[in-house]
C-alpha positions as CSV (number, residue, x, y, z in Angstrom):
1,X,10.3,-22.6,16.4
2,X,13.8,-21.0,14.9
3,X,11.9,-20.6,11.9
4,X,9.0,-19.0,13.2
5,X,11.3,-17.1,15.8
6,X,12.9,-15.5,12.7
7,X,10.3,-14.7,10.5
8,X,8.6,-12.8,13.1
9,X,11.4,-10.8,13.7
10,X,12.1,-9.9,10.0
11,X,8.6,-8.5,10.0
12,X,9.1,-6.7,12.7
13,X,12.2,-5.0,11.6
14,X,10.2,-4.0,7.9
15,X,7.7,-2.9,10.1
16,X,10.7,-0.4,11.2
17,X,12.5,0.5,8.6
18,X,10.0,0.4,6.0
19,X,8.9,3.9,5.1
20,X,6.4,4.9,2.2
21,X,3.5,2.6,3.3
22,X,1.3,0.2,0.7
23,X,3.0,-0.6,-2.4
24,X,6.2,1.1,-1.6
25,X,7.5,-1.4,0.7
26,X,7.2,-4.3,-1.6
27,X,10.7,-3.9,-2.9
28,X,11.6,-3.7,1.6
29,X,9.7,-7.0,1.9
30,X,11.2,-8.6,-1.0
31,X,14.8,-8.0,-0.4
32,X,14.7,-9.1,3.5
33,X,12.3,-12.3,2.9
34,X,13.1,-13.8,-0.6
35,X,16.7,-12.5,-1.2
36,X,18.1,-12.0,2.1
37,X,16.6,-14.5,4.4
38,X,14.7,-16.5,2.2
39,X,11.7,-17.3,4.3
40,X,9.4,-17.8,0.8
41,X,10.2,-18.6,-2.9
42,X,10.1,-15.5,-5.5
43,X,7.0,-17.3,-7.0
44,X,5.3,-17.9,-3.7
45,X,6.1,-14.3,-3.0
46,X,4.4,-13.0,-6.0
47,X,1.4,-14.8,-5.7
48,X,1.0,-13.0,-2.3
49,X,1.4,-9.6,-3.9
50,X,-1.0,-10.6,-7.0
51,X,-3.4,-11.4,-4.2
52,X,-2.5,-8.5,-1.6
53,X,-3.0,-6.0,-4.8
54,X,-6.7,-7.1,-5.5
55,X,-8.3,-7.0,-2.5
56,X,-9.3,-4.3,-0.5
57,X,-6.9,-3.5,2.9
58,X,-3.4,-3.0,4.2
59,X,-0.9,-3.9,1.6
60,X,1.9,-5.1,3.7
61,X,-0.2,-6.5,6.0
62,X,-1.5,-8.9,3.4
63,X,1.7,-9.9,2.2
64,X,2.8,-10.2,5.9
65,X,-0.2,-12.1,6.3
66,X,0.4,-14.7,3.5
67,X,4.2,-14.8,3.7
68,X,3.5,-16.1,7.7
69,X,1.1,-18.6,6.5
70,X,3.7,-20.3,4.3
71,X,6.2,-20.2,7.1
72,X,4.1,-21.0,10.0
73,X,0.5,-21.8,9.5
74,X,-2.0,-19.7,11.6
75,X,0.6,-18.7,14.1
76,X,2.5,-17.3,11.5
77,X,0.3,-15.5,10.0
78,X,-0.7,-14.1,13.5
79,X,2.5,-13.1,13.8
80,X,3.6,-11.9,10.8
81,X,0.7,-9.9,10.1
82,X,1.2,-8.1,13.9
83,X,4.7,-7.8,13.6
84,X,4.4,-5.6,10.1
85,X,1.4,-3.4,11.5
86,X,3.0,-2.7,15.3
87,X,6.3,-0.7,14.8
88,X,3.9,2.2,12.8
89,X,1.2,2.3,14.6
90,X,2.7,2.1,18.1
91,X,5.1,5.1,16.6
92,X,2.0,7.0,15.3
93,X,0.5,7.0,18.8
94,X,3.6,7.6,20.9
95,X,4.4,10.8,18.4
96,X,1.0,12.1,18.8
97,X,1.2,12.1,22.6
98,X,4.6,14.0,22.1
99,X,3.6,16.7,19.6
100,X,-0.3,17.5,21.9
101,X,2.0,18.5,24.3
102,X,5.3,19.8,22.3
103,X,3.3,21.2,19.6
104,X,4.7,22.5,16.2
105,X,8.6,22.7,16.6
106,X,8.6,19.2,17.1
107,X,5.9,18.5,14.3
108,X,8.4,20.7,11.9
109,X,11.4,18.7,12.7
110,X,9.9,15.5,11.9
111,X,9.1,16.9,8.6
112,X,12.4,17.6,7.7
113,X,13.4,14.1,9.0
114,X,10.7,12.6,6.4
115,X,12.5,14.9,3.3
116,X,15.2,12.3,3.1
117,X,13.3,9.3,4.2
118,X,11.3,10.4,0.9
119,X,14.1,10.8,-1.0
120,X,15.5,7.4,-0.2
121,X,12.1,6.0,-0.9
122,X,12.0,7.4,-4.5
123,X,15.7,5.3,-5.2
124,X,14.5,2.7,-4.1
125,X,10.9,2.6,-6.1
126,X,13.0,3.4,-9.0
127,X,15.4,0.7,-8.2
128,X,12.5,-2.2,-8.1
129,X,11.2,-0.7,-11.8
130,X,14.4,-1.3,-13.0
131,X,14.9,-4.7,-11.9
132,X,11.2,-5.6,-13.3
133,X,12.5,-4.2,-16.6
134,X,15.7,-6.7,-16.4
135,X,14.1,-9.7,-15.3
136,X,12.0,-9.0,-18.6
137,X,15.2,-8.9,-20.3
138,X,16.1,-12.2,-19.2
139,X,13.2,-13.6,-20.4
140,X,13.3,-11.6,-23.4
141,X,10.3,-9.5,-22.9
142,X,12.2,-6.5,-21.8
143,X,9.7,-4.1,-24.3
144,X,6.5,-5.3,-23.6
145,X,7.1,-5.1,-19.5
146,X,8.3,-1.6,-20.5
147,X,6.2,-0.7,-22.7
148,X,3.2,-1.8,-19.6
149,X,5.6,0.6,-17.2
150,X,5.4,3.6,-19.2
151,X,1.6,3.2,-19.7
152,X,0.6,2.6,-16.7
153,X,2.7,5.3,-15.6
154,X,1.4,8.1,-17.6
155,X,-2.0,7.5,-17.2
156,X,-1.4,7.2,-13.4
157,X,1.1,10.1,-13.0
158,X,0.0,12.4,-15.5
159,X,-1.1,15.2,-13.0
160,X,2.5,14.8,-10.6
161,X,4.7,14.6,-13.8
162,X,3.0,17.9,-15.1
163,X,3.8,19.2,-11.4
164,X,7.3,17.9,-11.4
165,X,8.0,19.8,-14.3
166,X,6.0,23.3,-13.6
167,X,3.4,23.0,-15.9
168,X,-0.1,24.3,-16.1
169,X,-1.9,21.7,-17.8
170,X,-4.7,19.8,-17.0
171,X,-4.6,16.4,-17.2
172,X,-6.1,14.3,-19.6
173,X,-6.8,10.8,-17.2
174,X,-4.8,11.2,-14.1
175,X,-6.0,7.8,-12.9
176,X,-6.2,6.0,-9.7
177,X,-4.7,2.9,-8.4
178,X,-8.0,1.5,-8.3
179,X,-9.0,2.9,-11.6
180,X,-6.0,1.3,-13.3
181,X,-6.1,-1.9,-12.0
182,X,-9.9,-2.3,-12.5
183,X,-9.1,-1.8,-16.1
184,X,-6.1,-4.4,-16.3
185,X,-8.6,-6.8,-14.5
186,X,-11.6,-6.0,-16.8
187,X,-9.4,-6.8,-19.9
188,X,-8.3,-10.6,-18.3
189,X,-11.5,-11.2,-16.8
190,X,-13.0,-10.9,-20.4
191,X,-11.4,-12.1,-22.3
192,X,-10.7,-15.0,-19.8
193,X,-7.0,-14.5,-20.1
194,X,-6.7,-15.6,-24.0
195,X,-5.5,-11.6,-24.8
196,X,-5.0,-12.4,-28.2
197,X,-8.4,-13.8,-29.2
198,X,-9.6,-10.7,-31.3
199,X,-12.8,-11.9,-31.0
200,X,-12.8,-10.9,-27.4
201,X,-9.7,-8.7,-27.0
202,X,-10.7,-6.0,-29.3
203,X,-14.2,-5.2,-27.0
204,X,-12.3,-5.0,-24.6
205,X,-10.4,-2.5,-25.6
206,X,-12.8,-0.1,-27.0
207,X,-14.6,-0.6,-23.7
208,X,-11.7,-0.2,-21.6
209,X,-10.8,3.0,-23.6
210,X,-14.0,4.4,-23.2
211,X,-13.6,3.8,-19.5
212,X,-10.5,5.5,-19.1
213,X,-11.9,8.3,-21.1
214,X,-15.2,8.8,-19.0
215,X,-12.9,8.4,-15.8
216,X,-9.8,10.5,-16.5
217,X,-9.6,14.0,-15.2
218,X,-10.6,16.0,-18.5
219,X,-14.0,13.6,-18.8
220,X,-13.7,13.4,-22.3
221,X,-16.7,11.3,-22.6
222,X,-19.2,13.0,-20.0
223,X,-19.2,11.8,-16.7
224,X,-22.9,10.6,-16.7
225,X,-21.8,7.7,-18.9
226,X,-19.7,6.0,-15.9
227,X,-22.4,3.9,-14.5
228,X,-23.0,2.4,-17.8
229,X,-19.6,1.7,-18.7
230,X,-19.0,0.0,-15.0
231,X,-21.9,-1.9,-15.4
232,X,-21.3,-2.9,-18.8
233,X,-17.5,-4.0,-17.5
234,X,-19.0,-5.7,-14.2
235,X,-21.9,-8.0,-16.4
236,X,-19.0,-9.1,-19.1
237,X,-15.9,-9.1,-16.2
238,X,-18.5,-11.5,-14.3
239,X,-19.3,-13.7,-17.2
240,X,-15.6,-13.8,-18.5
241,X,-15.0,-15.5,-15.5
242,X,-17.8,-17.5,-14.7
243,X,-17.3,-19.1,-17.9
244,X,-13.7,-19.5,-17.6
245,X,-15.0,-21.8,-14.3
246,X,-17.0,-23.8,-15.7
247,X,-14.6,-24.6,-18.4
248,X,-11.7,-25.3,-15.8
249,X,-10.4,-28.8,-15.2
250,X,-10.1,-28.0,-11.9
251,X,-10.7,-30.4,-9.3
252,X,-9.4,-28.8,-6.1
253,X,-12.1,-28.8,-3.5
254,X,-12.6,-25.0,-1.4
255,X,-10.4,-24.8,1.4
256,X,-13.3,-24.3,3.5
257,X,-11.8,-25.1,6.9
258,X,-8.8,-23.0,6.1
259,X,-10.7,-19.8,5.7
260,X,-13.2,-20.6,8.9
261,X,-10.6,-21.4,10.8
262,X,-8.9,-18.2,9.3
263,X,-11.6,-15.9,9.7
264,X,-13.0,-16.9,13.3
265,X,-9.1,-16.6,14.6
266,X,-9.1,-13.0,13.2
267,X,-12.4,-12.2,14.8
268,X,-11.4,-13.4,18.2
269,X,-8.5,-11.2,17.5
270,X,-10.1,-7.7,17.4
271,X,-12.6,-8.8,19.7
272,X,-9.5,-9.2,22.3
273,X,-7.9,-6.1,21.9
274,X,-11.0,-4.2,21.8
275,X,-12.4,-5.0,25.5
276,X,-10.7,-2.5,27.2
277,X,-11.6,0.4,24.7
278,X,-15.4,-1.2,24.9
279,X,-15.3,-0.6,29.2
280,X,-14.3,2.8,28.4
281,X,-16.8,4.0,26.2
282,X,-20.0,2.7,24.4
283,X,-19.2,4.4,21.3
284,X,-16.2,1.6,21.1
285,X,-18.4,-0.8,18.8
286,X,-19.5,1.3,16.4
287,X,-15.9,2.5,16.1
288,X,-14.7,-0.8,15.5
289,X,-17.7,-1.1,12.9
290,X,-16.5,1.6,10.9
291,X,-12.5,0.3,11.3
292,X,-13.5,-2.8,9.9
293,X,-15.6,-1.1,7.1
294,X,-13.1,1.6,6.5
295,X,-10.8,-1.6,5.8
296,X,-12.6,-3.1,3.7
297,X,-13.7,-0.6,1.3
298,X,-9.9,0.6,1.5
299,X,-9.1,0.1,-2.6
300,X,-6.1,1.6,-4.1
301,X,-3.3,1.7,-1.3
302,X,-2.6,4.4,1.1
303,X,-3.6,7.3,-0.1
304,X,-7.2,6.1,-1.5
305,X,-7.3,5.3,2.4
306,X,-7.4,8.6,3.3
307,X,-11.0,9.6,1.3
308,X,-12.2,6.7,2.8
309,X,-11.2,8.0,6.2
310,X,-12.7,11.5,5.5
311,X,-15.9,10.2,5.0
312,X,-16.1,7.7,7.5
313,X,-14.2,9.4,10.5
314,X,-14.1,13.0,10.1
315,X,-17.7,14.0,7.9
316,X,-19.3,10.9,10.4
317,X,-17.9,13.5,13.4
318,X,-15.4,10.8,14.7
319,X,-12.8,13.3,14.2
320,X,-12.5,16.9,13.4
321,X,-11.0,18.3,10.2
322,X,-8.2,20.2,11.8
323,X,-7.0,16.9,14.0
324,X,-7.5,14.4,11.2
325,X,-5.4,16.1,8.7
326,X,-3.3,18.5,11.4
327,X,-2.2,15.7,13.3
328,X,-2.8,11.6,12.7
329,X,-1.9,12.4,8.6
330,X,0.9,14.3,9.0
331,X,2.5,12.0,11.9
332,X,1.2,9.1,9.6
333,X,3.1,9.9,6.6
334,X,6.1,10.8,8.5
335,X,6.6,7.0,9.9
336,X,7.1,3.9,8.6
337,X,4.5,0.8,8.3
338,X,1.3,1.1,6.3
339,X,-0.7,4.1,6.0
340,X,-4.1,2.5,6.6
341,X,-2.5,0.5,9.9
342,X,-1.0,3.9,11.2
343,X,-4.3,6.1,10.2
344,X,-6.8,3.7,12.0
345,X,-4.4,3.7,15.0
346,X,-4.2,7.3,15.4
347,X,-7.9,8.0,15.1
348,X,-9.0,5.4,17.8
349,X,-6.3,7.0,19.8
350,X,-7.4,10.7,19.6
351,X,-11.1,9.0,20.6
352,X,-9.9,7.7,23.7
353,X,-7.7,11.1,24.5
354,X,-10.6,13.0,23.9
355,X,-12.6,11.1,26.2
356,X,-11.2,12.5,29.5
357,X,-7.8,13.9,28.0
358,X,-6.1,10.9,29.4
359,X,-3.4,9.4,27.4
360,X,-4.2,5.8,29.2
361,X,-7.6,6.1,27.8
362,X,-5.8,6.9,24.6
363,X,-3.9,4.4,24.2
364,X,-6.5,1.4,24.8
365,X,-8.7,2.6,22.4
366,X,-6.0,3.1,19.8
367,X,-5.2,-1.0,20.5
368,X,-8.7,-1.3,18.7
369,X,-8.3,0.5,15.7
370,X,-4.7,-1.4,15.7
371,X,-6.3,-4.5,15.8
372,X,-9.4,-3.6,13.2
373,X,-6.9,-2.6,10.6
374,X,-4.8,-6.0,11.1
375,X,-7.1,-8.2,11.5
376,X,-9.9,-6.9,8.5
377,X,-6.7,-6.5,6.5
378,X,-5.9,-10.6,7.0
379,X,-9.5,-12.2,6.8
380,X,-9.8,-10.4,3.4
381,X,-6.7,-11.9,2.1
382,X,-6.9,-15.5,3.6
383,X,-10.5,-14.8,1.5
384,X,-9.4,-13.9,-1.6
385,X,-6.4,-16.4,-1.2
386,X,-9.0,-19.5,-0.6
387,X,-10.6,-18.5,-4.0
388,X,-7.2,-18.9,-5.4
389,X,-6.0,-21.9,-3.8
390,X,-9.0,-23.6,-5.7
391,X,-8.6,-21.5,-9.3
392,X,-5.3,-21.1,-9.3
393,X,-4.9,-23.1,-12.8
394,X,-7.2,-20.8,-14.9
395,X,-5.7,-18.8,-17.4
396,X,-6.9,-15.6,-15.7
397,X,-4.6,-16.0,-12.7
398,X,-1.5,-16.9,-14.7
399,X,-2.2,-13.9,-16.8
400,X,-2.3,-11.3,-13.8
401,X,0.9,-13.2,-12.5
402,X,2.6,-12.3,-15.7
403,X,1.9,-9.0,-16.0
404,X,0.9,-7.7,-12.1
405,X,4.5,-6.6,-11.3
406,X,5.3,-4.9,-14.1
407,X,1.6,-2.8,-13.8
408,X,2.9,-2.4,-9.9
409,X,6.4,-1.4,-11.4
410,X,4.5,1.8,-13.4
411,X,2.5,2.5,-10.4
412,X,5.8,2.5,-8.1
413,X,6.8,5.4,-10.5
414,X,4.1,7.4,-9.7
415,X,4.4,7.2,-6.4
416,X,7.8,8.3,-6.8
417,X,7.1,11.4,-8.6
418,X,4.4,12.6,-6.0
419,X,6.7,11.4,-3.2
420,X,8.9,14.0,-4.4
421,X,6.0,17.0,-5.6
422,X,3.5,16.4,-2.5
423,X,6.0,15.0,-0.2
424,X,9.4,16.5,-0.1
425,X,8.3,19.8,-1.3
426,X,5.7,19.8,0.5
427,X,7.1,19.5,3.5
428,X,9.7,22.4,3.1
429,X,7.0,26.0,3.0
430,X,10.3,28.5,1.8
431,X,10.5,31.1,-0.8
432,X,13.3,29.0,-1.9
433,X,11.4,25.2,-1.1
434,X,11.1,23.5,-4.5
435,X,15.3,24.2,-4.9
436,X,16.3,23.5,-1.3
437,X,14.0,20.4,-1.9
438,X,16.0,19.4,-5.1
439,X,19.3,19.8,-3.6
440,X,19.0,17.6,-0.4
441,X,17.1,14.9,-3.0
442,X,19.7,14.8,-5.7
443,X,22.0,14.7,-2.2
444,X,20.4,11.7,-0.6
445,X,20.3,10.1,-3.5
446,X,24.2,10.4,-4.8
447,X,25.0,9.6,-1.7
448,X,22.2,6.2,-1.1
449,X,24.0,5.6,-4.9
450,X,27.6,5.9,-4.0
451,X,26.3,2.8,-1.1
452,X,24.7,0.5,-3.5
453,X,28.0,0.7,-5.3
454,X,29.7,-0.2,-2.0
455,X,27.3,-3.4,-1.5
456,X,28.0,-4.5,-5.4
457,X,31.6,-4.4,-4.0
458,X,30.8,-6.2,-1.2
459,X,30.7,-4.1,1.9
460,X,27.8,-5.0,3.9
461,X,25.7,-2.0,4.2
462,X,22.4,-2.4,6.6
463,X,19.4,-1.0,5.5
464,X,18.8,0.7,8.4
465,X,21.8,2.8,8.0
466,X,20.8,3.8,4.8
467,X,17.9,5.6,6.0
468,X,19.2,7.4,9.0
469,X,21.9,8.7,7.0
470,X,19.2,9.9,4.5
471,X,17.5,11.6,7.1
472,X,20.2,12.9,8.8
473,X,21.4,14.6,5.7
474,X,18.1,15.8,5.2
475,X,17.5,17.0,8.7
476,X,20.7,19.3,8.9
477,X,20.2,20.5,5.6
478,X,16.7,21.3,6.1
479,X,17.9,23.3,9.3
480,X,20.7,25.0,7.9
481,X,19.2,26.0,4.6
């Protein structure tokens, strides 16, 4: 019960404190529950994020979600998966009471709070790059796991780089989260994990550059050739791996009563939290319908959340325009938790204001978008996880645990770069912006710098400390400047 008792209440406390949403808490997660309080094992940990970072859903839920399992069985992952989810959301809703009434002053000074939360963010994606690059070194494969960070990097963060730097160009790929890893997992899936089987390897290649080509922003090869090419990859991704099953010695039987058990708990989940939304208003099922889809189809993180959103939510008239984007995303990104837990949440809540402008109503709806976006979120992982549990020795999955963090690692990067072109400057509109914006970052981060040197020299530093000092700097110089 200590155990449990503690594990919850490290979740809870990332669920506070840890700002950026999807893949950007990973490094969070990782310090408090493998090198801090050392609830899992690296390699345990790992194998949650491989999982978390193929399947469709709320990142840090997932990981939540599996890292509770280990610890605690189902109540654990109950727990865990609540505890990460609830500090965001709950904060989401509460703001967006606050700024219906307060209006824009208020929504204009927690913008200036995110510019250092931002900032802080960036060091610390940056700091989990590097440490991916020297754990290479230490196993003396320091240039390929770079070599994987800079490409994945460019071809994802080609359009914020050119941004970053002021330049007019257009892109050449540009490429998603989704986009990128569907490649990586074409290439194992092929060539069934042996990457340096010519035979196979070099197909895969051509095909994959073709991809990238047809996909990319410049559409060097026309667009019209994409549903051949993701065909083509599907049929061969598919047999790659049916025939690395059938050659498998595995003997594990399918965890069959794990994943009922699994699933049925997380449908008796939402279906609890949702009764009081569903005495409110008839339109609470086929809400919680589209929650559950919108989960599912969420691919690529946070931000690929949001198109999913649009076209579920606002173009299916859940939601205006001017509220979606005015209101639940720019509270949203402002907080810290995952953006698909927070977004859900503060959609179901402006349902259930705009029902009878009560903020009662409000609030019991938004418990069943909260609980759609945790519990879709788990029964896909527990899912995917079963299929692992039972394949876990082909050469496929100890391929994509060699090489997922180090794809992650270049993808971190990117989000560090747009964290600092859409984000930060984004959130100061002055003649002057794009330098006040580059003073209170290089600020934040000399300063988050200068602390880190502390720790090294043993001063205990809390994490929590770190960011309100970061925002706090931000927030006065924001203000004054």
């Amino acid at each position: 019960m200590r155990k449990f008792i503690s594990m919850t209440a490290t979740m809870l406390k990332i669920g506070f404190i840890g700002f950026g949403g999807g893949s950007a808490l990973i490094p969070v997660i990782e310090e408090e529950v493998v090198e801090k309080d050392k609830i899992v094992s690296e390699e345990e940990f790992n194998d949650d994020v491989m999982i978390a970072s193929i399947t469709p859903g709320a990142l840090p839920v997932e990981v939540a979600t599996g890292i509770g399992r280990q610890s605690s069985g189902l109540k654990g992952m109950a727990a865990a998966a609540t505890a990460m989810a609830l500090p965001g959301a709950l904060l989401t809703v509460l703001l967006q009471a606050v700024i219906s009434s307060a209006g824009s002053m208020v929504k204009s000074q927690i913008n200036y709070l995110s510019v250092g939360i931002s900032a802080f963010i960036i060091l610390t994606l940056l700091a989990y790059s590097l440490g991916t690059v020297r754990q290479a070194v230490n196993k003396r494969e320091g240039q390929l796991y770079s070599l994987i960070i800079l490409g994945v990097f460019l071809l994802s963060g080609e359009k914020s780089i050119y941004q970053l730097f002021g330049l007019n160009i257009k892109p050449i790929f540009a490429l998603s989260t989704i986009q990128v890893l569907g490649a990586a997992f074409f290439v194992i899936l092929f060539t069934k994990g042996h990457l340096r089987c010519l035979r196979r390897s070099i197909p895969a290649v051509i095909i994959t550059g073709c991809y990238l080509l047809c996909v990319g922003s410049a559409h060097i090869i026309p667009l019209e050739a994409k549903p051949f090419i993701l065909a083509l990859m599907a049929v061969l991704a598919v047999l790659g791996l049916a025939q690395s099953v059938l050659e498998s010695p595995q003997k594990k039987a399918f965890p069959v009563k794990r994943l009922v058990t699994s699933v049925g708990f997380w449908l008796i989940f939402v279906t609890m939290f949702s009764i009081p939304a569903m005495f409110l208003t008839a339109k609470a099922l086929r809400f919680i319908g589209m929650g559950w889809l919108s989960s599912v189809m969420s691919f690529g993180g946070g931000d690929a959340y949001l198109s999913v959103a649009q076209g579920l939510f606002v173009e299916g008239g859940v939601i205006n325009n001017a509220d979606f984007y005015g209101n639940v995303v720019s509270v949203a990104n402002a907080l810290p938790g995952s953006i698909l837990c927070k977004i859900l949440t503060g959609i179901a809540y402006d349902v259930g204001y705009n029902l009878n402008g009560s903020i009662i109503e409000g609030l019991f709806v938004a418990l069943s978008g909260f609980a759609c976006s945790v519990a879709a979120s788990g029964a896909i992982f527990e899912l995917v996880f079963c299929v692992y549990e039972k394949y876990e020795s082909l050469q496929i999955f100890a391929v994509v645990k060699h090489f997922i963090r180090p794809i992650i690692s270049g993808l971190l990067l990117t989000v560090a770069v747009s964290l600092y072109t859409s984000g930060i400057c984004g959130q100061i509109q002055t003649g002057s912006g794009s330098n006040i914006a580059l003073i209170i970052t290089l600020l934040v981060l000399a300063v988050n710098l200068i602390l880190m040197k502390l720790q090294k020299n043993g001063k205990n530093i809390h994490l929590i400390w770190k960011i309100l000092i970061s925002a706090g700097i931000s927030f006065i110089g924001c203000n004054i400047l």
